[in-house]
Wavefront OBJ file of the C-alpha trace (Angstrom):
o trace
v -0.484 19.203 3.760
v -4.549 19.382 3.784
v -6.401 15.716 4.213
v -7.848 15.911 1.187
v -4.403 16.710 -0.673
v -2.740 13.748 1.427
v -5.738 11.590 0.172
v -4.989 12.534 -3.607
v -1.272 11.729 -3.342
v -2.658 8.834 -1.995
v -4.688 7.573 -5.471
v -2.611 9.103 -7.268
v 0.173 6.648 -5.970
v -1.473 3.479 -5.814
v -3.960 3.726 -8.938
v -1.598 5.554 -11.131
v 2.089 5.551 -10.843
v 2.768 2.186 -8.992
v 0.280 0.314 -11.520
v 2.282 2.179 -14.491
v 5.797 0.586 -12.948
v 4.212 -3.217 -12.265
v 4.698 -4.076 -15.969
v 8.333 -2.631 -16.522
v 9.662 -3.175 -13.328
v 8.043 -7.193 -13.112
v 6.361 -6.264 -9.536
v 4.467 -9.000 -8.420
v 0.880 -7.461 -8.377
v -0.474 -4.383 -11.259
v -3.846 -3.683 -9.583
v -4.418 -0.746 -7.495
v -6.238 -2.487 -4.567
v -2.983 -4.648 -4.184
v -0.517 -1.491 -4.300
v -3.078 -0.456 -1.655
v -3.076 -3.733 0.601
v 0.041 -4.431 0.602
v 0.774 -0.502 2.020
v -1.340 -0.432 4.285
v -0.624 -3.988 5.493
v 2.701 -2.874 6.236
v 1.638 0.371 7.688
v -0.101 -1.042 10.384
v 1.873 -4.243 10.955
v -0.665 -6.768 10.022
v -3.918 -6.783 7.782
v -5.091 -3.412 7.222
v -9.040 -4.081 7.955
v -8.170 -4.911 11.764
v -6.690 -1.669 12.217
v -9.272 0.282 10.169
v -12.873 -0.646 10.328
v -14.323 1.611 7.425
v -14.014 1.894 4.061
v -12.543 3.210 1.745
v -9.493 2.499 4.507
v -7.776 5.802 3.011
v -10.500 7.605 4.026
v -10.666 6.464 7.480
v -7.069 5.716 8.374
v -5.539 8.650 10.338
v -3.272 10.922 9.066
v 0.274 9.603 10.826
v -1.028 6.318 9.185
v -1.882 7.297 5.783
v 1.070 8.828 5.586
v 3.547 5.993 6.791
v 1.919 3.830 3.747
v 2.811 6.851 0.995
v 6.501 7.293 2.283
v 5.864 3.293 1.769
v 4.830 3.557 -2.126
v 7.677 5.878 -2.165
v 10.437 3.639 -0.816
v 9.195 0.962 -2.942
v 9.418 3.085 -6.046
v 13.150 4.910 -5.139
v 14.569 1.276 -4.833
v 14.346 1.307 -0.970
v 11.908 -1.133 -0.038
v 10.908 -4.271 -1.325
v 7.693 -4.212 -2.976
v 8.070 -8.711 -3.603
v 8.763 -8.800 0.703
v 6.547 -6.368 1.328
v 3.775 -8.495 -0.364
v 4.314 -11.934 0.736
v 4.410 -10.623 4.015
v 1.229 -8.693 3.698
v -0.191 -12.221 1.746
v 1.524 -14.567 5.147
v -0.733 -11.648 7.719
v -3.790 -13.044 5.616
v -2.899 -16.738 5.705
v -2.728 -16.854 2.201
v 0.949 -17.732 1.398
v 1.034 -20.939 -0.687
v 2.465 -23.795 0.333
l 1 2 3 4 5 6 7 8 9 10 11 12 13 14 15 16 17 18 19 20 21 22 23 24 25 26 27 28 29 30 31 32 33 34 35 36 37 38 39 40 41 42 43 44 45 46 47 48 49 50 51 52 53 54 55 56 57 58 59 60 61 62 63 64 65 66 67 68 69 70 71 72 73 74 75 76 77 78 79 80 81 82 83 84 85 86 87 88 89 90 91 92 93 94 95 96 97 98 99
């Protein structure tokens, strides 16, 4: 797969098909940039702008990367990961859990 296809799975993901399943499925966030922080956040094992320094972050996270956070979006739609865990663990990285 070309960069620029893996980068259009990649919007396509987060600012279409996830947002379209937050209402009906009663995921905790609808917004694309939350699909995409809480991906990435996972991806890289803690908050997303310490491992990328650019932005858009798509655009400058490497392939291997990019690609870990769409199998991510993937798992999370299929039933296999926990979109609710995968959140307040992306939300505890930024030290904004509530109390």
């Amino acid at each position: 797969m070309t960069r620029d296809a893996l980068e259009q799975r990649w919007l396509v993901l987060t600012r279409e098909t996830m947002p379209a399943l937050a209402g009906p499925r009663g995921w905790p966030v609808r917004n694309d940039h939350c699909f995409q922080r809480i991906l990435l956040d996972a991806a890289v094992g803690g908050v997303w702008y310490d491992a990328i320094p650019k932005r858009p972050a798509y655009a400058h996270a490497d392939t291997a990367l990019l690609t870990r956070a769409i199998e991510l979006g993937n798992a999370v739609i299929d039933g296999r990961a926990d979109l609710f865990a995968l959140n307040r663990q992306s939300l505890a990285w930024r030290g904004k859990m509530p109390a």
